[in-house]
C-alpha positions as CSV (number, residue, x, y, z in Angstrom):
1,X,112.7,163.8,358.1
2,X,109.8,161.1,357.6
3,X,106.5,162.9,357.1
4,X,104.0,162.1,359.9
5,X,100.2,162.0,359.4
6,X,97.7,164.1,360.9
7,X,95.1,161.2,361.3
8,X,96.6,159.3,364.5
9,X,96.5,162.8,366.4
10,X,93.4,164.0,365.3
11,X,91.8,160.2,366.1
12,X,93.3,160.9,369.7
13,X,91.8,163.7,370.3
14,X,88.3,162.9,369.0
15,X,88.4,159.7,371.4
16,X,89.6,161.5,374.4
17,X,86.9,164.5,373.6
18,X,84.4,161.5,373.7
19,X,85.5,160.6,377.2
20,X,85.7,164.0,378.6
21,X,82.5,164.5,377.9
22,X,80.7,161.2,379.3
23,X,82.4,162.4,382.4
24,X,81.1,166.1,381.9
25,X,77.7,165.1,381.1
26,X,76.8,161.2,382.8
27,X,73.3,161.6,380.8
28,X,74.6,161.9,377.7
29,X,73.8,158.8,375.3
30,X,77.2,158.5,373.9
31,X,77.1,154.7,373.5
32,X,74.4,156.1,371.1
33,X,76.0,158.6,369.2
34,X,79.0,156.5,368.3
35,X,76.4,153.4,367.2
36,X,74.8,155.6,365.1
37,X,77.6,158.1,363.8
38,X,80.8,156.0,363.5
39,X,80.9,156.2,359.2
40,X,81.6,160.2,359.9
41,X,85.0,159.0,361.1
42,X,85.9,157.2,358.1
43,X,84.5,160.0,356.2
44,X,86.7,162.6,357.6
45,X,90.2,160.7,357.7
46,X,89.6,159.9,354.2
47,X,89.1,163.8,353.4
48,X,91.9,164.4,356.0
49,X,94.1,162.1,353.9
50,X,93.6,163.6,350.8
51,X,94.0,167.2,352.1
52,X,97.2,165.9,353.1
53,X,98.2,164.5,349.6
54,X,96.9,167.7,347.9
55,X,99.5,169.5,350.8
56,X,102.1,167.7,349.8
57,X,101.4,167.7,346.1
58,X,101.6,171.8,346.2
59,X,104.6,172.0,348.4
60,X,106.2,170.1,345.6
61,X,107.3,167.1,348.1
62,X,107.7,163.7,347.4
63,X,104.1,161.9,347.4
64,X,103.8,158.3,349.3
65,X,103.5,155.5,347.4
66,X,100.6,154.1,349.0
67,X,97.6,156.9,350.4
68,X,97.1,154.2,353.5
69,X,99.0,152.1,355.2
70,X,99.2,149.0,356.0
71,X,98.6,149.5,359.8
72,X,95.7,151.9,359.2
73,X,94.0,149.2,356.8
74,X,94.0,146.7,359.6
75,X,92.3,150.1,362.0
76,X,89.8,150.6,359.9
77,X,88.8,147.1,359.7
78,X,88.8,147.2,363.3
79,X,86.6,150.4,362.9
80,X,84.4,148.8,361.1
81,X,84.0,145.4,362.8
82,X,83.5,147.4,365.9
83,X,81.0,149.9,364.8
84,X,78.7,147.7,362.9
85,X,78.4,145.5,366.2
86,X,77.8,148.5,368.4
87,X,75.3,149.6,365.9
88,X,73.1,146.0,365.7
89,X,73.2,145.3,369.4
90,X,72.3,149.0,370.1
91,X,69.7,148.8,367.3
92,X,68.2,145.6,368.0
93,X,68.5,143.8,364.9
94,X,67.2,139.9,365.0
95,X,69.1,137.5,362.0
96,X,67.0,134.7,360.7
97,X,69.1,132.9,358.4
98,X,70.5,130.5,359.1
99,X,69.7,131.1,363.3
100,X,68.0,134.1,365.2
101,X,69.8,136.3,367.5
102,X,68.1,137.2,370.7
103,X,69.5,140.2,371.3
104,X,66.8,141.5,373.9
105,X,67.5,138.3,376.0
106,X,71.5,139.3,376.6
107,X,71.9,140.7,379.9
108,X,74.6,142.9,379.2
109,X,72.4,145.0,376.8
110,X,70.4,146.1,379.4
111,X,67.7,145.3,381.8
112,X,64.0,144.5,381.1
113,X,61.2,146.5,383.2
114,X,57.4,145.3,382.5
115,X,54.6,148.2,382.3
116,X,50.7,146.8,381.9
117,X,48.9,147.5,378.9
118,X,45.0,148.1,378.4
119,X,43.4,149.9,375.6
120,X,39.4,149.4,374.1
121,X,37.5,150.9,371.3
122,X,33.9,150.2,370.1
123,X,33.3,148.7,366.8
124,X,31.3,147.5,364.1
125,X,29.9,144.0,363.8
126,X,32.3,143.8,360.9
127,X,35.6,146.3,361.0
128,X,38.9,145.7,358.9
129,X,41.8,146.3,361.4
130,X,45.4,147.0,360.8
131,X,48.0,145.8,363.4
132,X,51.1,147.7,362.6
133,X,54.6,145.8,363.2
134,X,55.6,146.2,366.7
135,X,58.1,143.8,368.0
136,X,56.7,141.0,370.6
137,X,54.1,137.8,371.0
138,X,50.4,139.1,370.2
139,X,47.4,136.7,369.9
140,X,44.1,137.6,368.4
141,X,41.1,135.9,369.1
142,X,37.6,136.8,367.7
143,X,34.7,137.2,369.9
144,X,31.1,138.6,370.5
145,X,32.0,141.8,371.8
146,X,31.4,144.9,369.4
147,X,35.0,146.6,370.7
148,X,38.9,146.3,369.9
149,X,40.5,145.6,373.0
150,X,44.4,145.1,373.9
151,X,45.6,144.2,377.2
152,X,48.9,142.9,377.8
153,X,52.4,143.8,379.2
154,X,54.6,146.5,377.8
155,X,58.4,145.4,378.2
156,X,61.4,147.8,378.0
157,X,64.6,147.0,378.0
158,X,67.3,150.2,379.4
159,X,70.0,150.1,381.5
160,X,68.3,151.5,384.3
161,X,64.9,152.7,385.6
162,X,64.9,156.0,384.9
163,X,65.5,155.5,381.3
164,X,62.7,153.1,380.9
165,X,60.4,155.2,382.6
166,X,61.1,157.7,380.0
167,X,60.5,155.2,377.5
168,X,57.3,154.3,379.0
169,X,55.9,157.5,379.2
170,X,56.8,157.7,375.3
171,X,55.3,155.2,374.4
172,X,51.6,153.8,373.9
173,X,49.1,151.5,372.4
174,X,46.7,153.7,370.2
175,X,43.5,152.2,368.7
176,X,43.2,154.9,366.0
177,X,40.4,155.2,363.2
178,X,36.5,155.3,363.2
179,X,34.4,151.7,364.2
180,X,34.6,150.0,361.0
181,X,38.5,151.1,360.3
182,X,40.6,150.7,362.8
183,X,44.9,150.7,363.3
184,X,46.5,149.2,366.0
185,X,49.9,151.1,366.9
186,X,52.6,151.2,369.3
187,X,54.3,154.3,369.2
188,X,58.0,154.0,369.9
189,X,60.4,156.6,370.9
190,X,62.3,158.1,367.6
191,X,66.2,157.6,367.6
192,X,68.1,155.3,369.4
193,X,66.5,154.4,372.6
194,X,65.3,151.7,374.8
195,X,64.5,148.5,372.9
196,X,60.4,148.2,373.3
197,X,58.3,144.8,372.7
198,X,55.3,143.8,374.1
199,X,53.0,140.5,375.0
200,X,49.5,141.5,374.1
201,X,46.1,139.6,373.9
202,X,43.8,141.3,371.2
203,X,40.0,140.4,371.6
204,X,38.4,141.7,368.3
205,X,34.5,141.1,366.8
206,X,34.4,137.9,365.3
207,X,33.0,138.9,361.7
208,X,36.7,141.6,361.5
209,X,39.0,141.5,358.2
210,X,43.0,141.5,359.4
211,X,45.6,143.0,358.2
212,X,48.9,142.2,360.7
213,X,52.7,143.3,359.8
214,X,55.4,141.5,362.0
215,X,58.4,142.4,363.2
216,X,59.4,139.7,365.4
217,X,58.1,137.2,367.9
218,X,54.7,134.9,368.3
219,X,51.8,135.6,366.0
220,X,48.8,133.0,366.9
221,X,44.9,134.6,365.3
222,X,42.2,132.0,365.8
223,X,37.8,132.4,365.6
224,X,37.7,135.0,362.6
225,X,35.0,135.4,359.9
226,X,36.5,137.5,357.8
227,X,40.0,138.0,355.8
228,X,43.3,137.7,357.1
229,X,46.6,139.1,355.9
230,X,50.1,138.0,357.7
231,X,53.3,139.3,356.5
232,X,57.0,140.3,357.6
233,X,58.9,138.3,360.0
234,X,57.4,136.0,363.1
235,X,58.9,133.0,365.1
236,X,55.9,130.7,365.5
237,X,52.6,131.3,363.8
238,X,49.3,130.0,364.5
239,X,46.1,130.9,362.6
240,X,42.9,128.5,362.8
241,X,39.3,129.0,362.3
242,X,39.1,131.7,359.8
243,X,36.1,131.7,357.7
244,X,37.6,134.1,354.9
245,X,41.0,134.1,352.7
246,X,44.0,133.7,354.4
247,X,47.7,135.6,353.1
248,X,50.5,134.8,354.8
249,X,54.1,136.1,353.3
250,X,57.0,136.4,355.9
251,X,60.0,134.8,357.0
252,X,59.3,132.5,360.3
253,X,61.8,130.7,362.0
254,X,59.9,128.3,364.3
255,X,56.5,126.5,363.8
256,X,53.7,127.4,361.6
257,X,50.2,125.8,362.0
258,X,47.5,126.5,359.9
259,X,43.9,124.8,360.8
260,X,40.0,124.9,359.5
261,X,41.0,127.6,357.2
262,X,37.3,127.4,354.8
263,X,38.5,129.8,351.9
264,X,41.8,130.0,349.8
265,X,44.9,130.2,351.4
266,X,48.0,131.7,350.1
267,X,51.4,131.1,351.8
268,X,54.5,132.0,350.6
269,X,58.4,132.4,352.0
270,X,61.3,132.5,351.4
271,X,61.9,128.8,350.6
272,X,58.0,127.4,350.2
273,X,55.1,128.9,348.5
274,X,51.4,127.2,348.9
275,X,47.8,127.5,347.7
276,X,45.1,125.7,348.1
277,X,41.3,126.7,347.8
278,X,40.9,125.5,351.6
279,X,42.5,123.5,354.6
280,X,39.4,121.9,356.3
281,X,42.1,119.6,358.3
282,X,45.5,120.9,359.2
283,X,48.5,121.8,357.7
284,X,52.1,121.9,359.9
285,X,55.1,123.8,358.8
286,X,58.7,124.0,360.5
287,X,62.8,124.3,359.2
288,X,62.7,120.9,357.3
289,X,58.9,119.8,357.4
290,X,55.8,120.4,355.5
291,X,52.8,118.0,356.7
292,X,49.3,118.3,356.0
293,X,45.8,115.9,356.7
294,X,43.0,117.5,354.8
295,X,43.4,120.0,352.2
296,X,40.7,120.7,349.5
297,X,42.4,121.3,346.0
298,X,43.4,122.3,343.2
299,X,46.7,122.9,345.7
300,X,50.3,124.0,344.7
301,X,53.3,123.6,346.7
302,X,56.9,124.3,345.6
303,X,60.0,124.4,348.2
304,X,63.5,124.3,347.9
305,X,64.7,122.3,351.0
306,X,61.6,120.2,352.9
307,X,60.4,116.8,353.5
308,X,56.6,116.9,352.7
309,X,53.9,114.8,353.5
310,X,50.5,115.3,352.1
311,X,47.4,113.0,353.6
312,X,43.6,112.9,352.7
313,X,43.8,115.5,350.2
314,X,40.7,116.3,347.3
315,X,41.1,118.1,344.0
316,X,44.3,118.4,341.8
317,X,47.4,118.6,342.9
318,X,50.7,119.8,341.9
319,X,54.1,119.9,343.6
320,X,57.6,121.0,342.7
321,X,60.2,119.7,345.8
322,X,63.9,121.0,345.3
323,X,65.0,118.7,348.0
324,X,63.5,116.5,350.5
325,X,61.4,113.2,350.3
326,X,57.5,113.2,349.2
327,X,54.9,111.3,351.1
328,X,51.3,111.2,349.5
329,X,47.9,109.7,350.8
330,X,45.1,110.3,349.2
331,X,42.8,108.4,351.1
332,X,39.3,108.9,349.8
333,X,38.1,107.9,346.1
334,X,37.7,109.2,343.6
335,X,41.4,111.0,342.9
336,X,42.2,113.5,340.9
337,X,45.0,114.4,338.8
338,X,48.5,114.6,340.9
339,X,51.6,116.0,339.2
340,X,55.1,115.8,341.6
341,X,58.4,116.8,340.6
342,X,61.2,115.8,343.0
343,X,65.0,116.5,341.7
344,X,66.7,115.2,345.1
345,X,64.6,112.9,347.3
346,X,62.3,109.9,347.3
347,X,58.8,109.7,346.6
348,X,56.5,107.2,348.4
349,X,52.6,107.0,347.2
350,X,49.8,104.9,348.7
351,X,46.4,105.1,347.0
352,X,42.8,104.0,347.8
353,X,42.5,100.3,347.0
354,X,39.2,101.1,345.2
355,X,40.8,104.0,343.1
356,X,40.9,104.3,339.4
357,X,43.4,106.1,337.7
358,X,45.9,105.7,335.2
359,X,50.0,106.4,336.4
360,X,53.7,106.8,334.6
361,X,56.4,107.1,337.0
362,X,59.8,108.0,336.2
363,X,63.0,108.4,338.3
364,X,66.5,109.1,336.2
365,X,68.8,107.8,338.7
366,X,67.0,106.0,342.0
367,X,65.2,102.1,341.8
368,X,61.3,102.0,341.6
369,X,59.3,99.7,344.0
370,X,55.6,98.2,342.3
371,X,53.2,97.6,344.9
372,X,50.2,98.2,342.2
373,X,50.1,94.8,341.0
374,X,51.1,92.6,337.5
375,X,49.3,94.9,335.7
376,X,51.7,97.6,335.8
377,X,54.8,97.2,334.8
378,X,58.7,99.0,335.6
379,X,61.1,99.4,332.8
380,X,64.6,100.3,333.1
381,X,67.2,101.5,330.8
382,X,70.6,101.9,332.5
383,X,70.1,103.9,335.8
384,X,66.9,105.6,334.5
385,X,63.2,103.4,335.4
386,X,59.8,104.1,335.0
387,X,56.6,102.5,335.7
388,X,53.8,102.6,334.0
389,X,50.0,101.3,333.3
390,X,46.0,101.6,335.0
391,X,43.6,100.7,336.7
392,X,39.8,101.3,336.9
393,X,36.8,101.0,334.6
394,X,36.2,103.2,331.6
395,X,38.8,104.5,328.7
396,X,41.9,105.1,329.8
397,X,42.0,108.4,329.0
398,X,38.7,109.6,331.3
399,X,41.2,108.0,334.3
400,X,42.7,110.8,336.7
401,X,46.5,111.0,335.6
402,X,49.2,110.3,338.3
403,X,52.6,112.0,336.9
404,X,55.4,111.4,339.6
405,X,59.0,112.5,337.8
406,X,62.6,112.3,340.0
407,X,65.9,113.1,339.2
408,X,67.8,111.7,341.9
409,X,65.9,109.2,344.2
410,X,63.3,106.4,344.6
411,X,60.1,105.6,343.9
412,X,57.6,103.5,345.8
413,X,53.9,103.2,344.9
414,X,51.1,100.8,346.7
415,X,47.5,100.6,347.5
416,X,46.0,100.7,350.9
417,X,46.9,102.7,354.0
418,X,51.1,103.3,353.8
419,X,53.5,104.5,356.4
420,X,53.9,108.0,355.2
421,X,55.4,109.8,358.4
422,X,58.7,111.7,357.7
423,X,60.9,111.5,360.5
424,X,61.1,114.4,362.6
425,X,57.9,115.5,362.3
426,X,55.0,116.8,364.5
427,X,51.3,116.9,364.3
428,X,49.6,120.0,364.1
429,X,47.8,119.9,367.2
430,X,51.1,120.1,369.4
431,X,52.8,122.7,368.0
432,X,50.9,125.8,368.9
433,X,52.8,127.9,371.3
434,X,50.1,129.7,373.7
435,X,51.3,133.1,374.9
436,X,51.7,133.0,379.0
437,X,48.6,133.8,381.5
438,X,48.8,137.7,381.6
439,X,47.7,139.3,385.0
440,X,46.2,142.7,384.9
C-alpha cells in the first residue's frame, strides 16, 4: 500500500478549525491572525515532514525519493503568494519604486471614518520640535504665537464603526516635552489594527528648529527661522522661507519644491543628492526633472536618471548627470568655475555676453555646436570633438574655468539669453500642493 502523508489532513483540519471559530466568536480578528501568523504553517509541515521521514527511516521502510512533492511545491507557493498579500494589504504597506500603492484608498479594505483633531502647548520663542512619522498630509507654518498647536482630522480606516471607534479612543495626538523641547506623536494602536492617518495643520513659533520623520503622504513647512530636518518617505514636499539649514533625505514620489532657503541646504535620495550654500530663488524637483532659478554656490548635484536645468546661478559649480540632458544659464557676470560631467545626454550652455572666462569642451561620441565666436575653435578626431579657447581681459589663467565632459551626446554653447527649458517641466510656483480647508 502507498504511504499517505499526514500534512493534507492535518492542513484540513487547521482550516476548518479556523472557520469554526469565526463562527463561534464573530469578533475575533482572524483575517488578522492568519496575516500575521501564516510562516507557522510552513514551519510546522516542514517539521511534520521530517517526523514523518525519521518514522519511516526507524520502521526500516522504504524512504521517498523526493521529501515534497511536486503538488505540495506548487501549495506552498500558493501559501506564500497568498499570505504575503494578506499580510501588505492588512499591514498597510505603500511601494514607491517604480509606482505607489494606495492601499488606504481600496474600498474593499475597509471604510474610512474621520475624528477632529486639536491639541496646543505653550512654548518658547525658540523650541526644537520633533514630529515623529505618522502616516498622512501635515503642513507646518511658523507664526507669532508662543504655543505648538495641531488641529486637523484624524482618519481611520476599519470595516465598520465600532472598530474605528475603538481605534479612536486608542489613539491621540500628544505634544510631549517641556517649552523649548517638544515631540509631536500620534499614538497608534499596537498589533494589527485599523490603518490610521491624519490631515493636520501645525502652527509652531516662527524662530523653532524641526526635526520631521515621514512615513507617507504631503509634507509642505514654510515661515521658519530656525533649522530644518526632513527624512523618510513623502509624496510631495514643500518647504520655503526657512532662515536656517535645511536637510532633507527621503524617498518622494511626487513634487518637491524648495524656495528662499537663506542657509545651506542638503538634499539627498535615492537617485539625486544636492548642496548648495543657499537657494535665494527656487529649486523644482519631480520623477525626471531637476530645475532651479537662483542658487548661490559653491553647489553640487549628482543624479542617476534627470533632465536638469540650472538658471542664474553664483559661485562654483559642479555636476555629475548619469542620464538626462543639462541646461545651464548663468546669467549674471562675473562666472565662476563650472565643472559638468554628462555620460548619456546633451549639454546646452548660454553665458553672459559680457562674461570672461576661459572653456574646453569635450564630447567622446555626440557633435559640438560653437556659438562663442572665431575665436574658439572645435576639433574632432573620429567621433570624439572638443572645443576649446577664451575670452575676457587678463592672463588666461586668472579666467573662471568652464569644464563640460560627455560621453554620449551633444554639445552646444552660446552667449546671450538661450532656450534652456526641458520639456516636461514645471515652475516652482505651481507645484505646491496645499492641503484642503479643514473645518473644526
Amino acid at each position: 500500500m502507498k504511504r499517505s502523508s499526514l500534512i493534507a489532513p492535518l492542513l484540513l483540519i487547521a482550516v476548518g478549525g479556523l472557520f469554526l471559530a469565526r463562527n463561534l466568536y464573530p469578533e475575533l480578528p482572524l483575517i488578522d491572525y492568519v496575516a500575521r501568523y501564516w510562516p507557522y504553517v510552513l514551519i510546522l509541515w516542514g517539521v511534520l515532514r521530517i517526523g514523518e521521514i525519521c518514522y519511516w527511516a526507524g520502521a526500516s521502510k522504504p524512504l521517498p525519493t523526493r521529501g515534497i512533492s511536486g503538488g505540495e511545491w506548487l501549495l506552498i507557493v500558493f501559501l506564500c503568494v497568498i499570505g504575503t498579500g494578506m499580510h501588505i494589504a492588512n499591514a498597510g504597506w505603500t511601494f514607491y519604486a517604480p509606482f505607489r500603492i494606495p492601499w488606504e484608498n481600496v474600498p474593499m479594505i475597509g471604510e474610512q471614518f474621520d475624528y477632529p483633531v486639536n491639541a496646543e502647548k505653550a512654548a518658547s520663542k525658540t523650541p526644537r520640535i520633533v514630529i515623529e512619522d505618522f502616516r498622512g498630509d501635515l503642513q507646518i507654518t511658523g507664526s507669532d504665537a508662543d504655543s505648538v498647536k495641531v488641529t486637523g482630522r484624524k482618519s481611520v480606516r476599519a470595516v465598520d464603526k465600532d472598530r474605528a471607534d475603538k481605534a479612536d479612543q486608542g489613539s491621540n495626538i500628544e505634544i510631549a516635552g517641556d517649552a523649548n523641547q517638544m515631540t509631536v506623536r500620534l499614538h497608534e494602536p499596537g498589533g494589527f489594527g485599523p490603518r490610521i492617518s491624519t490631515v493636520l495643520e501645525m502652527t509652531v513659533p516662527k524662530g523653532a528648529s524641526l526635526e520631521t520623520k515621514r512615513r507617507d503622504g504631503d509634507l509642505h513647512i514654510a515661515n521658519i527661522a530656525g533649522a530644518v530636518a526632513v527624512s523618510g518617505r513623502a509624496v510631495n514636499l514643500d518647504v520655503r522661507d526657512v532662515g536656517g539649514p535645511v536637510e532633507i533625505e527621503g524617498a518622494y514620489t511626487g513634487d518637491v519644491a524648495l524656495k528662499s532657503l537663506a542657509k545651506a541646504v542638503h538634499f539627498k535620495s535615492q537617485r539625486t543628492e544636492f548642496t548648495a550654500v543657499g537657494v535665494p530663488g527656487e529649486i523644482h524637483m519631480n520623477a525626471g526633472n531637476f530645475s532651479a532659478d537662483g542658487l548661490t554656490g559653491p553647489t553640487q548635484l549628482s543624479s542617476r536618471s534627470r533632465d536638469v536645468r540650472l538658471r542664474d546661478f553664483r559661485g562654483a559649480l559642479e555636476i555629475d548627470l548619469e542620464r538626462g540632458d543639462l541646461n545651464l544659464e548663468p546669467v549674471q557676470a562675473p562666472l565662476s568655475r563650472i565643472q559638468a560631467t554628462v555620460r548619456s545626454g546633451d549639454v546646452n550652455v548660454a553665458l553672459p555676453e559680457t562674461a570672461g572666462f576661459s572653456i574646453k569642451a569635450t564630447t567622446k561620441s555626440g557633435e559640438i555646436t560653437n556659438g562663442l565666436g572665431a575665436s574658439f575653435k572645435v576639433d574632432s578626431d573620429g567621433r570624439r570633438e572638443t572645443l576649446q579657447g577664451a575670452t575676457g581681459s587678463g592672463p588666461q589663467i586668472t579666467l573662471p574655468v568652464i569644464e563640460l565632459d560627455v560621453e554620449r551626446g551633444s554639445i552646444s554653447v552660446s552667449k546671450g539669453s538661450g532656450s534652456t527649458s526641458v520639456p516636461g517641466s514645471t515652475s516652482v510656483k505651481d507645484t505646491a500642493h496645499p492641503l484642503e480647508t479643514i473645518n473644526q
